[in-house]
py3Dmol code that shows the C-alpha trace and the ligand (Angstrom):
import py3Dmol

protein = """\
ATOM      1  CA  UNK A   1       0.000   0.000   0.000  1.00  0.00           C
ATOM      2  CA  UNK A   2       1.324   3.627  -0.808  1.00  0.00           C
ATOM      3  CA  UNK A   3       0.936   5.993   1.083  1.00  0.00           C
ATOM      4  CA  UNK A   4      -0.993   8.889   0.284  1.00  0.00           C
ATOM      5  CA  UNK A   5      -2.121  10.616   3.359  1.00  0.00           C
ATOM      6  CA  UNK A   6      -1.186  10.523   6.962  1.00  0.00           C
ATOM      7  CA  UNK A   7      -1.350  12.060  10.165  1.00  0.00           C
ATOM      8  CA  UNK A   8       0.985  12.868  12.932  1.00  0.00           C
ATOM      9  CA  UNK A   9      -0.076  13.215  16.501  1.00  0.00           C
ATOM     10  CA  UNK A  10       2.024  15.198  18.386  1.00  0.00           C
ATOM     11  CA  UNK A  11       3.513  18.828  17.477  1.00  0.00           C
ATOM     12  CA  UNK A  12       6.493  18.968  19.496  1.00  0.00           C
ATOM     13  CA  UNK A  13      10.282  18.782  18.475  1.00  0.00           C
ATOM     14  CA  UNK A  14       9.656  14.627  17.377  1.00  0.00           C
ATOM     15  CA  UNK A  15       6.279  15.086  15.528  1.00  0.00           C
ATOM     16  CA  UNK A  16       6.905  18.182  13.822  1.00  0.00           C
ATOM     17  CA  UNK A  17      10.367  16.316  12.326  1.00  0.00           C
ATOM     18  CA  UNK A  18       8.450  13.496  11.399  1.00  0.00           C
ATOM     19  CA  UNK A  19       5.901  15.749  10.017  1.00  0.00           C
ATOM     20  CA  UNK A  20       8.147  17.131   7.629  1.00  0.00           C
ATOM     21  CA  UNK A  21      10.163  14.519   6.579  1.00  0.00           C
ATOM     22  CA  UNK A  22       6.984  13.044   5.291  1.00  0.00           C
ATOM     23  CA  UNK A  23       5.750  16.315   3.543  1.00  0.00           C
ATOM     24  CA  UNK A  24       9.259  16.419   2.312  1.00  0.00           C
ATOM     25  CA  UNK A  25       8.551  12.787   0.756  1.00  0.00           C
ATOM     26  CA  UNK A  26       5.448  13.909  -1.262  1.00  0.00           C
ATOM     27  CA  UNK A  27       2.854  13.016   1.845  1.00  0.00           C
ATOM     28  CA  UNK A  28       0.103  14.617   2.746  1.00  0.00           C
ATOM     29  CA  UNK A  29       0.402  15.043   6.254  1.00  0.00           C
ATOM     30  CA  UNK A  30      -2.319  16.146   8.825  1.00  0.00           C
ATOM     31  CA  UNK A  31       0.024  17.859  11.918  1.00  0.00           C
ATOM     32  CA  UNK A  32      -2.487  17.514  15.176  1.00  0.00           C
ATOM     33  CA  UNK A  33      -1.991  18.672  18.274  1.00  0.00           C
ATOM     34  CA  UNK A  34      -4.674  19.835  21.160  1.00  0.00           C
ATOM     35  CA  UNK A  35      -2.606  22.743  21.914  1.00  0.00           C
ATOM     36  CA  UNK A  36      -2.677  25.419  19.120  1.00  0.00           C
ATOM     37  CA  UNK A  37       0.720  27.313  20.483  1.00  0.00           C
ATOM     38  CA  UNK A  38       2.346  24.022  20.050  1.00  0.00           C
ATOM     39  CA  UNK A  39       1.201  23.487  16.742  1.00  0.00           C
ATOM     40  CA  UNK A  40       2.077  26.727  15.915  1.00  0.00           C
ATOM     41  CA  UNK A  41       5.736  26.395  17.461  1.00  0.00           C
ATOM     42  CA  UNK A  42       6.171  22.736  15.353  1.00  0.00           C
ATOM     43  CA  UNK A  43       4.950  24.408  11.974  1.00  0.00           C
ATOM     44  CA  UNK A  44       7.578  27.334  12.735  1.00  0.00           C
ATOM     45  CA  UNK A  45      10.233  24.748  13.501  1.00  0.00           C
ATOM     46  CA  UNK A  46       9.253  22.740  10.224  1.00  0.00           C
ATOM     47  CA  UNK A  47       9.824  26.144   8.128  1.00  0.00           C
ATOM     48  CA  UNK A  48      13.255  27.171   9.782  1.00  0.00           C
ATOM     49  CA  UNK A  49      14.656  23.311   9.251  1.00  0.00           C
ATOM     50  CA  UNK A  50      13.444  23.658   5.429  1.00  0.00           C
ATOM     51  CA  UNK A  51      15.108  27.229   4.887  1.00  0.00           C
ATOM     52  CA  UNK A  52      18.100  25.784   6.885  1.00  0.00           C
ATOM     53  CA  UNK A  53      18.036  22.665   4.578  1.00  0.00           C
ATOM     54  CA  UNK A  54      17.272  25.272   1.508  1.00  0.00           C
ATOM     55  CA  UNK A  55      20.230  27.630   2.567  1.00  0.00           C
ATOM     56  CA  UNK A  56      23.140  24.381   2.613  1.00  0.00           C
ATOM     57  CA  UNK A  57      20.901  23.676  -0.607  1.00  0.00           C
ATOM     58  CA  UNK A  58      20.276  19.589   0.632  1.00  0.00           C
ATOM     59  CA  UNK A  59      16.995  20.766  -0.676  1.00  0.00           C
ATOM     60  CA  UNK A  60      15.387  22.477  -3.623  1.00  0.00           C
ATOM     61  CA  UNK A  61      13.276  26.151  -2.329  1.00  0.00           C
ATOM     62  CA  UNK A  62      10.564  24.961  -4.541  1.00  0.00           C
ATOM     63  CA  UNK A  63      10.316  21.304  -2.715  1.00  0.00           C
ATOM     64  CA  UNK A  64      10.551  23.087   0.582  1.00  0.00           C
ATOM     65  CA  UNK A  65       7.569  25.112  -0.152  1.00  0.00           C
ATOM     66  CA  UNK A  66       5.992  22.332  -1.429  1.00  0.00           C
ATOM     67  CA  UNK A  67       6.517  19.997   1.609  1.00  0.00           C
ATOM     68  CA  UNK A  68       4.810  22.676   4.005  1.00  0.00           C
ATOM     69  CA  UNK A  69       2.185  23.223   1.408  1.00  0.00           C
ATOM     70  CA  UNK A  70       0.869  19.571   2.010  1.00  0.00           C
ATOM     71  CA  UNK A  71       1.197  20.138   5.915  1.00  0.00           C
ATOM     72  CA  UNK A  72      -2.454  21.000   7.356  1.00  0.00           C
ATOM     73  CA  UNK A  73      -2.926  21.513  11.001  1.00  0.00           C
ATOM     74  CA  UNK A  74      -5.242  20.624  13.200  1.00  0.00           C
ATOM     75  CA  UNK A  75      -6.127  20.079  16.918  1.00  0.00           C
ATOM     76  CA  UNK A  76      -8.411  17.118  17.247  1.00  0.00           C
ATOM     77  CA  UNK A  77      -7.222  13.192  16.441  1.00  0.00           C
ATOM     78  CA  UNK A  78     -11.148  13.403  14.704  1.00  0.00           C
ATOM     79  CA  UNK A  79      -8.917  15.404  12.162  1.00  0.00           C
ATOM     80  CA  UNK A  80      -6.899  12.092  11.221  1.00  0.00           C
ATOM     81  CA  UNK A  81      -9.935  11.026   9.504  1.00  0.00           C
ATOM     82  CA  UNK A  82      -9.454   8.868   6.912  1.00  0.00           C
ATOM     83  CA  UNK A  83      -6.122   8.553   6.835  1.00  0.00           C
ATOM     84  CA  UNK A  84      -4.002   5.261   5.731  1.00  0.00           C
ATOM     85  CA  UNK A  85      -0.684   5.433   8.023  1.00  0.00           C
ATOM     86  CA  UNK A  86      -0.945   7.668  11.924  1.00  0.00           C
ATOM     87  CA  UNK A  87       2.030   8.266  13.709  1.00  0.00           C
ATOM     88  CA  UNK A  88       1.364   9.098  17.411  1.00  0.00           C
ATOM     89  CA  UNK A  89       4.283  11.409  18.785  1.00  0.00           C
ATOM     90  CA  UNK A  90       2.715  12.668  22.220  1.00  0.00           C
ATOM     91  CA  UNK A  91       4.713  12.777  25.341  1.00  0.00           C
ATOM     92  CA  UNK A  92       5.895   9.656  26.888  1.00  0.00           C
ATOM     93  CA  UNK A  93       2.056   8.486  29.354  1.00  0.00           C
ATOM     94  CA  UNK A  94       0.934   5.232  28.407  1.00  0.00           C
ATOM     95  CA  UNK A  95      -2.333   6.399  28.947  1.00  0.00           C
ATOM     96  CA  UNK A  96      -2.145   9.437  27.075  1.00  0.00           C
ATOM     97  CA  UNK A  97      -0.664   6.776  24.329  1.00  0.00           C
ATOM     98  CA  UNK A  98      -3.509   4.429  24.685  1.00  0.00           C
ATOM     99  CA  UNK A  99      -6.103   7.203  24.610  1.00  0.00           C
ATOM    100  CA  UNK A 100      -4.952   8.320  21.381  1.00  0.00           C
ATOM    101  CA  UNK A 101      -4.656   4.982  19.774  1.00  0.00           C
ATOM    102  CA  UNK A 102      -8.026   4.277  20.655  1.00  0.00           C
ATOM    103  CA  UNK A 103      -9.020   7.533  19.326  1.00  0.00           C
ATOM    104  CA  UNK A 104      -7.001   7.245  16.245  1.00  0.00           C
ATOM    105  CA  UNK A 105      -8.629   3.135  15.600  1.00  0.00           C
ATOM    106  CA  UNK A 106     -12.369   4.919  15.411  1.00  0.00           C
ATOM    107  CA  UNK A 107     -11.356   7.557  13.020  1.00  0.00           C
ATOM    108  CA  UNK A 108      -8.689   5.871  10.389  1.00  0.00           C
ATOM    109  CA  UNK A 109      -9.519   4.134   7.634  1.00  0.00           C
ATOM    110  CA  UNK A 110      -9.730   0.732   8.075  1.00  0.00           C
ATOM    111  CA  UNK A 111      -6.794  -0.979   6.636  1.00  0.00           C
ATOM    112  CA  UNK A 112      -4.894   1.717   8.088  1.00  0.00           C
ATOM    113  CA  UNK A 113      -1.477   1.508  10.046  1.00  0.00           C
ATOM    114  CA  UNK A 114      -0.941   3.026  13.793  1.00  0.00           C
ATOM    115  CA  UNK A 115       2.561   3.515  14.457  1.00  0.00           C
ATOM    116  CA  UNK A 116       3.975   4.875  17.639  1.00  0.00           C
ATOM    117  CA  UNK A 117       7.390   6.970  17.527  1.00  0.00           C
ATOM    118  CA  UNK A 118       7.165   5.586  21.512  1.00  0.00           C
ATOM    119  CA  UNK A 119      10.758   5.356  23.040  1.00  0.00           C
ATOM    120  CA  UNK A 120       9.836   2.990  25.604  1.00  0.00           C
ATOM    121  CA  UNK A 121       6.386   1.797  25.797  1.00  0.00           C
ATOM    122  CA  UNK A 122       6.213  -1.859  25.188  1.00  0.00           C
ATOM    123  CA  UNK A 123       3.779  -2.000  21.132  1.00  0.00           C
ATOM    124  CA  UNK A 124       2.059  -4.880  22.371  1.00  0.00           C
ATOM    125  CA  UNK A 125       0.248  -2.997  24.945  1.00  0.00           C
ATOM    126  CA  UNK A 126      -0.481   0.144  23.042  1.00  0.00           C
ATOM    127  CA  UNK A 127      -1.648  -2.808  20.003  1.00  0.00           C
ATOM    128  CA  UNK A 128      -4.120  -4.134  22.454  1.00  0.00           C
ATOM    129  CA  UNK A 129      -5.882  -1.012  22.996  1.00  0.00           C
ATOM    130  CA  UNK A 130      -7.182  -1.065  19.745  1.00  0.00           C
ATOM    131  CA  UNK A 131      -9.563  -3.343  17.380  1.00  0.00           C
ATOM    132  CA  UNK A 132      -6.443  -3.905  15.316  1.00  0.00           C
ATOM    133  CA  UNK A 133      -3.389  -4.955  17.144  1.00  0.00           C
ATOM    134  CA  UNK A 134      -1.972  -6.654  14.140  1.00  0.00           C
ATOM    135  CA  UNK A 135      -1.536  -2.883  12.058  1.00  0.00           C
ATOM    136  CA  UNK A 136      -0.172  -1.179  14.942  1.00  0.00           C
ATOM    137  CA  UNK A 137       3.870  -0.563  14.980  1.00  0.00           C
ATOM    138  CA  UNK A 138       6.992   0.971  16.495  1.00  0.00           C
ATOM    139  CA  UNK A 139       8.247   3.394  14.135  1.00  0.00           C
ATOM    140  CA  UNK A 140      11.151   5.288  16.457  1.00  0.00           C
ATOM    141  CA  UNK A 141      13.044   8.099  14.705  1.00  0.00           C
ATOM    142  CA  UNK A 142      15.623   9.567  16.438  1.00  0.00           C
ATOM    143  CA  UNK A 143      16.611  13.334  16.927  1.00  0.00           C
ATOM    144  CA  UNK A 144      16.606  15.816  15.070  1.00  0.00           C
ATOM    145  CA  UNK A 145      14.401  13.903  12.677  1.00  0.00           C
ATOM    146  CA  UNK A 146      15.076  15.462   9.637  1.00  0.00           C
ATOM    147  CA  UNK A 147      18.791  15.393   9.944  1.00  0.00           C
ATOM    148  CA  UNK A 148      19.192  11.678  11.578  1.00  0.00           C
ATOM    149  CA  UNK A 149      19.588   8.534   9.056  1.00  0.00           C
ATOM    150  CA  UNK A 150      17.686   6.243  11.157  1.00  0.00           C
ATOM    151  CA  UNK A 151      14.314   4.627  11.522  1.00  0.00           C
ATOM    152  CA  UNK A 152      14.201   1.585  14.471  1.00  0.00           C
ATOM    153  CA  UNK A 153      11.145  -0.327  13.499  1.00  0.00           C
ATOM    154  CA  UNK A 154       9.693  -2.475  16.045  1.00  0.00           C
ATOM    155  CA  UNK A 155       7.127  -5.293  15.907  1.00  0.00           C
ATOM    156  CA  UNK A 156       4.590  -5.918  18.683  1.00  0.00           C
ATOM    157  CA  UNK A 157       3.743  -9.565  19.705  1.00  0.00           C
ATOM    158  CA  UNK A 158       0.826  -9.276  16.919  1.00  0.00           C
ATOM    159  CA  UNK A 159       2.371  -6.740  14.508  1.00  0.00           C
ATOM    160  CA  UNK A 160       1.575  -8.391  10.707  1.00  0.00           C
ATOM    161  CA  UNK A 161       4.180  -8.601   7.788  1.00  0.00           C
ATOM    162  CA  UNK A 162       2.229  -6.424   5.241  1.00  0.00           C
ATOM    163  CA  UNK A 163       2.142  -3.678   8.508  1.00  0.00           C
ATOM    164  CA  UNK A 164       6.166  -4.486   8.778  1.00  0.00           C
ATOM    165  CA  UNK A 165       6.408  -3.857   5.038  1.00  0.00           C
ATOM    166  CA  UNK A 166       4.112  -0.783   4.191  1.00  0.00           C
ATOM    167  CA  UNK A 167       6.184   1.134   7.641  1.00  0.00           C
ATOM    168  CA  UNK A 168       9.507  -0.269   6.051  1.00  0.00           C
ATOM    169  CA  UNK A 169       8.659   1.373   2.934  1.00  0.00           C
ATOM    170  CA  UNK A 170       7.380   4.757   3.917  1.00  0.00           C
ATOM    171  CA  UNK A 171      10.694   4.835   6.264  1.00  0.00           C
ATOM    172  CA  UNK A 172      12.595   4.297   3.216  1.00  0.00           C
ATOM    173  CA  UNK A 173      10.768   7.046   1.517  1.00  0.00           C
ATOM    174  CA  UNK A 174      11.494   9.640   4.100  1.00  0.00           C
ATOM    175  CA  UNK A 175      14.699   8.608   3.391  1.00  0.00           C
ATOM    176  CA  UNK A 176      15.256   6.653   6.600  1.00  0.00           C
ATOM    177  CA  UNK A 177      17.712   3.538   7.008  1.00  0.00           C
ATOM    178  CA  UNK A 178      15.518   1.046   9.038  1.00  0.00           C
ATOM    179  CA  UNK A 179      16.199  -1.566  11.589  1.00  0.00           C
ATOM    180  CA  UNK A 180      14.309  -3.821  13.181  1.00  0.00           C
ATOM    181  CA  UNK A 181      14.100  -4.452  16.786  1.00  0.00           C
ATOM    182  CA  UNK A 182      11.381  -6.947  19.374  1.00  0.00           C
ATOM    183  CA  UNK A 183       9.115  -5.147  21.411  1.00  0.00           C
ATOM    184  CA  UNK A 184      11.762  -5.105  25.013  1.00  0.00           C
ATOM    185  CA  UNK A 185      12.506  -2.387  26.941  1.00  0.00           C
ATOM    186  CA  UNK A 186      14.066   0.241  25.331  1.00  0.00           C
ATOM    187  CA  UNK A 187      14.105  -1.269  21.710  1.00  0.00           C
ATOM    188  CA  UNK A 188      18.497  -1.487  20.283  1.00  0.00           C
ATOM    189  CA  UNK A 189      19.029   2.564  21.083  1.00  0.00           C
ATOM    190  CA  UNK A 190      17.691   3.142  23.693  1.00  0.00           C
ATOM    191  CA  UNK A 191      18.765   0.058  25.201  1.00  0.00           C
ATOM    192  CA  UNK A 192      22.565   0.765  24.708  1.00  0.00           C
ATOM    193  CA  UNK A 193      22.139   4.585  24.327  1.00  0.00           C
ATOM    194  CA  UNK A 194      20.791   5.695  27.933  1.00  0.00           C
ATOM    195  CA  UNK A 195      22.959   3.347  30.061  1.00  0.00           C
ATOM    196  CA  UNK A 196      25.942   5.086  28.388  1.00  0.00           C
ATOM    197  CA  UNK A 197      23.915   8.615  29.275  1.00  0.00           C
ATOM    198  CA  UNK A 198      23.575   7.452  32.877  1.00  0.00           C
ATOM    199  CA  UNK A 199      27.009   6.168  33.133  1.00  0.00           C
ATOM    200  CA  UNK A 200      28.406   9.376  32.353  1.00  0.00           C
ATOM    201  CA  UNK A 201      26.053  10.908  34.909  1.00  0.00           C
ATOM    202  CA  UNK A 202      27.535   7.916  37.647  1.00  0.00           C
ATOM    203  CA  UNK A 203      31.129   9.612  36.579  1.00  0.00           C
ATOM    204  CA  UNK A 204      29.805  13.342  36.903  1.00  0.00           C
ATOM    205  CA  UNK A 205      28.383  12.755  40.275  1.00  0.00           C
ATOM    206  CA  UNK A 206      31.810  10.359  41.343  1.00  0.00           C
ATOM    207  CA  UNK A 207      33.669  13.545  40.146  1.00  0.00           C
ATOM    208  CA  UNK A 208      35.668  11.467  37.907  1.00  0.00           C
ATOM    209  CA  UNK A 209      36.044  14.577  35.569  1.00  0.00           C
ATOM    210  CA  UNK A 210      34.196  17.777  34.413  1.00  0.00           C
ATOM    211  CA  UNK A 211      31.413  17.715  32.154  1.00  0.00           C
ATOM    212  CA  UNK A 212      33.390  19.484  29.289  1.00  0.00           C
ATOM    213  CA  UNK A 213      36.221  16.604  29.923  1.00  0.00           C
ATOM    214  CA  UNK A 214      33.755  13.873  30.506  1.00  0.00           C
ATOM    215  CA  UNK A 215      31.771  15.049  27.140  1.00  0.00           C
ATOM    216  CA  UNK A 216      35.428  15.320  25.339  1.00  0.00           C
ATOM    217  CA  UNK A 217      37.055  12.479  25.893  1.00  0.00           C
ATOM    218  CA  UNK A 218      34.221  10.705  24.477  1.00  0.00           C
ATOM    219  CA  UNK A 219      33.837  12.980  21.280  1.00  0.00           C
ATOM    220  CA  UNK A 220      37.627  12.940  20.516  1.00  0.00           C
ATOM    221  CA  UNK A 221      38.426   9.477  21.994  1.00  0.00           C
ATOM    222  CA  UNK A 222      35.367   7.573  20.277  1.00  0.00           C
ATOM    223  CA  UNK A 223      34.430  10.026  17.740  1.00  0.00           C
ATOM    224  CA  UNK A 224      30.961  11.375  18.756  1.00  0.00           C
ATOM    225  CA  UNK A 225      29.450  13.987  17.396  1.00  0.00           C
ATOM    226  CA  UNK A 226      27.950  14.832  20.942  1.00  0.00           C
ATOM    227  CA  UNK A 227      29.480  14.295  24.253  1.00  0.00           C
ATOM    228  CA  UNK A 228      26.946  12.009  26.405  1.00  0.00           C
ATOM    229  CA  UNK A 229      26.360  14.841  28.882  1.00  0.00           C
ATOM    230  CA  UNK A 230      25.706  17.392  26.028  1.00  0.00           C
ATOM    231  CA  UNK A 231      23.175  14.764  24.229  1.00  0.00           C
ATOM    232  CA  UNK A 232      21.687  14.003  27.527  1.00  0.00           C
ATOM    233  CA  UNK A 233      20.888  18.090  27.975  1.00  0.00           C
ATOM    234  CA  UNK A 234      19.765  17.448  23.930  1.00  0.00           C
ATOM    235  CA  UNK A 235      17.402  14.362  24.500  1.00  0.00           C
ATOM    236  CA  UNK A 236      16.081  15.928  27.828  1.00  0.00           C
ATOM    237  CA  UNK A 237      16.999  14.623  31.116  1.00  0.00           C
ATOM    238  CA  UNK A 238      13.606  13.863  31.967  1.00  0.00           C
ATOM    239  CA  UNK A 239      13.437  11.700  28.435  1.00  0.00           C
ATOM    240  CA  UNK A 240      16.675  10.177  29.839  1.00  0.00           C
ATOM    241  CA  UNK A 241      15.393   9.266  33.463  1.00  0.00           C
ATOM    242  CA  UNK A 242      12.672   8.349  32.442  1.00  0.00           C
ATOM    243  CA  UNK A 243      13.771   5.764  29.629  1.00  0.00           C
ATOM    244  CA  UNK A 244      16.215   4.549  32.649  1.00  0.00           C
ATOM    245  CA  UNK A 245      13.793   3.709  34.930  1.00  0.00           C
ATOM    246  CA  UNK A 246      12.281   1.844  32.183  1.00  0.00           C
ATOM    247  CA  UNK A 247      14.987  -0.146  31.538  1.00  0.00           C
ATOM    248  CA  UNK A 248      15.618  -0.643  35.169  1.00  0.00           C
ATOM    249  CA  UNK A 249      11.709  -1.888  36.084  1.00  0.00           C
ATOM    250  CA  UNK A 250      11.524  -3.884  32.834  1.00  0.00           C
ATOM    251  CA  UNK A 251      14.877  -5.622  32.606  1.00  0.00           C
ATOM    252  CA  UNK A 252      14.849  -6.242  36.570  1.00  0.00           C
ATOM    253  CA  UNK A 253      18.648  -5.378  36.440  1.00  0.00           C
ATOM    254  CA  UNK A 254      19.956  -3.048  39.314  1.00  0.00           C
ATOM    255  CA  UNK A 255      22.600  -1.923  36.120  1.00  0.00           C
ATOM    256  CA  UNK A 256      20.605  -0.139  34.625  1.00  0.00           C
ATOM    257  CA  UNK A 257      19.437   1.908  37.811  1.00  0.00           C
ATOM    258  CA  UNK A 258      19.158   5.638  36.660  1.00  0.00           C
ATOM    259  CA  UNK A 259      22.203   7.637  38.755  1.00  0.00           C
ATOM    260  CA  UNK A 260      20.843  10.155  41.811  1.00  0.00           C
ATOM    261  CA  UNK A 261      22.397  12.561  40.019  1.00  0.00           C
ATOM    262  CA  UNK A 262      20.313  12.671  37.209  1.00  0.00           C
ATOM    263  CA  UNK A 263      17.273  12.005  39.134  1.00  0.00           C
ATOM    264  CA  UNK A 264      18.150  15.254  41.521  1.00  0.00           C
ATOM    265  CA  UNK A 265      18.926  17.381  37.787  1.00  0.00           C
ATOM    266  CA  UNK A 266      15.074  16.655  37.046  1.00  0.00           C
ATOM    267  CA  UNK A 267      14.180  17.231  40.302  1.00  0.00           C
ATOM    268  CA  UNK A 268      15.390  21.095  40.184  1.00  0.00           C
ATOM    269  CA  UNK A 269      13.892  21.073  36.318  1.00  0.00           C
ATOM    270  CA  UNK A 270      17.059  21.634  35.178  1.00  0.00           C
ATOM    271  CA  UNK A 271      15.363  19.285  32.089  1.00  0.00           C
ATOM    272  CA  UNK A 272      18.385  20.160  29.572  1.00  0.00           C
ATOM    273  CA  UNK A 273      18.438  22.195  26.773  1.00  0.00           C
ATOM    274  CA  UNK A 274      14.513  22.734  26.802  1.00  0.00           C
ATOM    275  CA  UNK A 275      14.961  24.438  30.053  1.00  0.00           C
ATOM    276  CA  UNK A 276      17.481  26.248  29.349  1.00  0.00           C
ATOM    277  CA  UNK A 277      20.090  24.603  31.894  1.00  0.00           C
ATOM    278  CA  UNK A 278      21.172  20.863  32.026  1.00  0.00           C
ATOM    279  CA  UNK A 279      24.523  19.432  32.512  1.00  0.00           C
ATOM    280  CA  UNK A 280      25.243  22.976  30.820  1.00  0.00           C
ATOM    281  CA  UNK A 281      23.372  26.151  30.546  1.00  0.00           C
ATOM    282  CA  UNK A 282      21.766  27.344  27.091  1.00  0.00           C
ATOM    283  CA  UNK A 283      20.191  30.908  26.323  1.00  0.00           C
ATOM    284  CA  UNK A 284      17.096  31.045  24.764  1.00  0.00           C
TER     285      UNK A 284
END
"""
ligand_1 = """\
54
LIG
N 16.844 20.813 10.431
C 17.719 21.348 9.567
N 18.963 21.709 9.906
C 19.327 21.522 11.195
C 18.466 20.957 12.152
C 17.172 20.602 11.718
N 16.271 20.060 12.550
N 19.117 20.861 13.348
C 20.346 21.365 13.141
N 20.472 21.740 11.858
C 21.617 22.338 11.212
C 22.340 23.245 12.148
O 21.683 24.485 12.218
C 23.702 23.339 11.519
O 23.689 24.308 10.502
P 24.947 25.311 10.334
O 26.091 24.413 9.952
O 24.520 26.227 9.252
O 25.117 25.985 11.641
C 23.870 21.966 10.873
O 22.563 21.347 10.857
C 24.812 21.080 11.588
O 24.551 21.194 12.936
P 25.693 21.535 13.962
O 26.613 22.543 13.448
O 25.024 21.750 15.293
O 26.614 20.328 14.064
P 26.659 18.828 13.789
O 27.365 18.608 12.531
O 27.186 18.323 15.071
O 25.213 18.197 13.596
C 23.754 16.846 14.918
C 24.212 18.233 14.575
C 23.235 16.103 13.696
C 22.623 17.021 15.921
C 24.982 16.065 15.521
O 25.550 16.782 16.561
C 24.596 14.710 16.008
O 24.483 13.771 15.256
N 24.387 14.588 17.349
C 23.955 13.350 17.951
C 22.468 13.250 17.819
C 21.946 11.962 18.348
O 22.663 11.103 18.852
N 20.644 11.800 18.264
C 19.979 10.628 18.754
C 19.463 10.927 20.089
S 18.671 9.520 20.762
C 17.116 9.609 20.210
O 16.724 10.495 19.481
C 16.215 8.548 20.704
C 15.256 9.078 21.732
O 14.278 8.099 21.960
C 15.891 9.433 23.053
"""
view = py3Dmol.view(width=600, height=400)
view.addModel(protein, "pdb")
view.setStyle({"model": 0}, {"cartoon": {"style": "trace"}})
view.addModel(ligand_1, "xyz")
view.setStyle({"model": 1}, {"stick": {}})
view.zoomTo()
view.show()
């Protein structure tokens, strides 16, 4: 099945990416969000990305305007109507998840594909709140969308083959690499990515070495592009702890338990670069 139309729930830094790399690919993409400042923010962030992208010229002006041309916003998941392929890209609540997959069952076509750009919440459960378990799917970009190569695809216990295929190919065509990954905690990244984040944060807090030192030796000594301190203030700490924890309660492993320091970081909402101080501090 191609992909004609589509909808993206969720208007903040993930689903706005998403949402344009899919305009970019010639979808037509319906942006929803309950909040209209936030849609308003992700459409804004959607047309500095394309002029950036037009500026280095990794994109043609007239396929930039284009792409935002077939981006329509809206604020209710009614708005999804009809469409063949949702991605849900809300904040990390299972229930908020759930709600919105059960909203987004009664209003897509059927036939149509539920993906989830989830993180950390297991597909099987969010497949079971629906009437259609088997075309629901993990579809996990990673940040900043429209910049990063990858696409981890993950299959729920009843996730179909034609579901696997159809989300392989519209990666593809948002010019995504794929993997695939089984529905346990934390997926490949996130599995290997965050206990490398909270190590770091263990070394912080032991004083091994300074952030800038810490953040570094890894970019020099491993070659990086980010230092895991800096990409844990880019992620968000609270993304971070929170992936942690779900690592920690689902894999029953005391290695994976998030560090205090991290935990006391979120504590004082010093969330990372969305708050404007992290590991390090950021102006607006
Ligand atoms: N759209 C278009 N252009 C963008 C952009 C966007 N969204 N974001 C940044 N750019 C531009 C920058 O403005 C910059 O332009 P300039 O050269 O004119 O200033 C250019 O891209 C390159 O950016 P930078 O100069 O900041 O430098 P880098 O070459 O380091 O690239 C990066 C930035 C791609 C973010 C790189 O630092 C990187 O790869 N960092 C690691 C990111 C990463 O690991 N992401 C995964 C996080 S894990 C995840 O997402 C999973 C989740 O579940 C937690």
């Amino acid at each position: 099945m191609a992909i004609e139309r589509m909808a993206v729930v969720g208007a903040g830094q993930m689903g706005s990416g998403i949402a344009q790399v899919a305009a970019q690919a010639g979808v037509a993409v319906t942006l929803i969000d309950v909040s209209p400042d936030v849609v308003r923010s992700g459409l804004s962030r959607i047309q500095k990305s394309i002029d950036k992208l037009v500026e280095k010229k990794k994109l043609p002006a007239g396929e930039g305007a284009a792409a935002m041309a077939r981006i329509r916003p809206a604020s209710r998941v009614l708005d999804a109507e009809g469409v063949q392929f949702a991605v849900e890209a809300v904040t990390e609540n299972e229930t908020l998840k759930k709600r919105i997959f059960v909203e987004l069952d009664a209003v897509a076509a059927p036939g149509a594909i539920l993906a989830s750009n989830t993180s950390s919440i297991p597909i099987t459960r969010l497949a079971a709140a629906t009437k259609r378990p088997d075309s629901v799917i993990g579809m996990h970009f990673m940040n900043p969308v429209p910049l990063m190569a990858l696409v981890e695809i993950i299959r729920g216990a009843q996730t179909s083959e034609a579901t696997y295929e159809t989300t392989r190919a519209l990666a593809e065509r948002m010019g995504k690499t794929t993997v695939l990954g089984k529905d346990f905690p934390g997926f490949i990244v996130n599995r290997i990515l965050i206990p490398m984040l909270n190590e770091a944060c263990f070394a912080l807090q032991e004083g091994l070495a300074s952030p800038e030192d810490i953040d570094l030796a890894m970019k020099l000594g491993c070659n990086h592009p980010m230092g895991p301190l800096q990409l844990a203030d880019f992620v968000g700490l609270d993304t971070c702890l929170y992936i942690a924890e779900v690592l920690h309660q689902g894999l029953g492993d005391d290695k994976y338990r998030p560090a205090p320091l991290l935990r006391q970081y979120v504590d004082a909402g010093w969330l990372g670069r969305k708050s404007g101080r992290g590991f390090y501090r950021y102006s607006p």
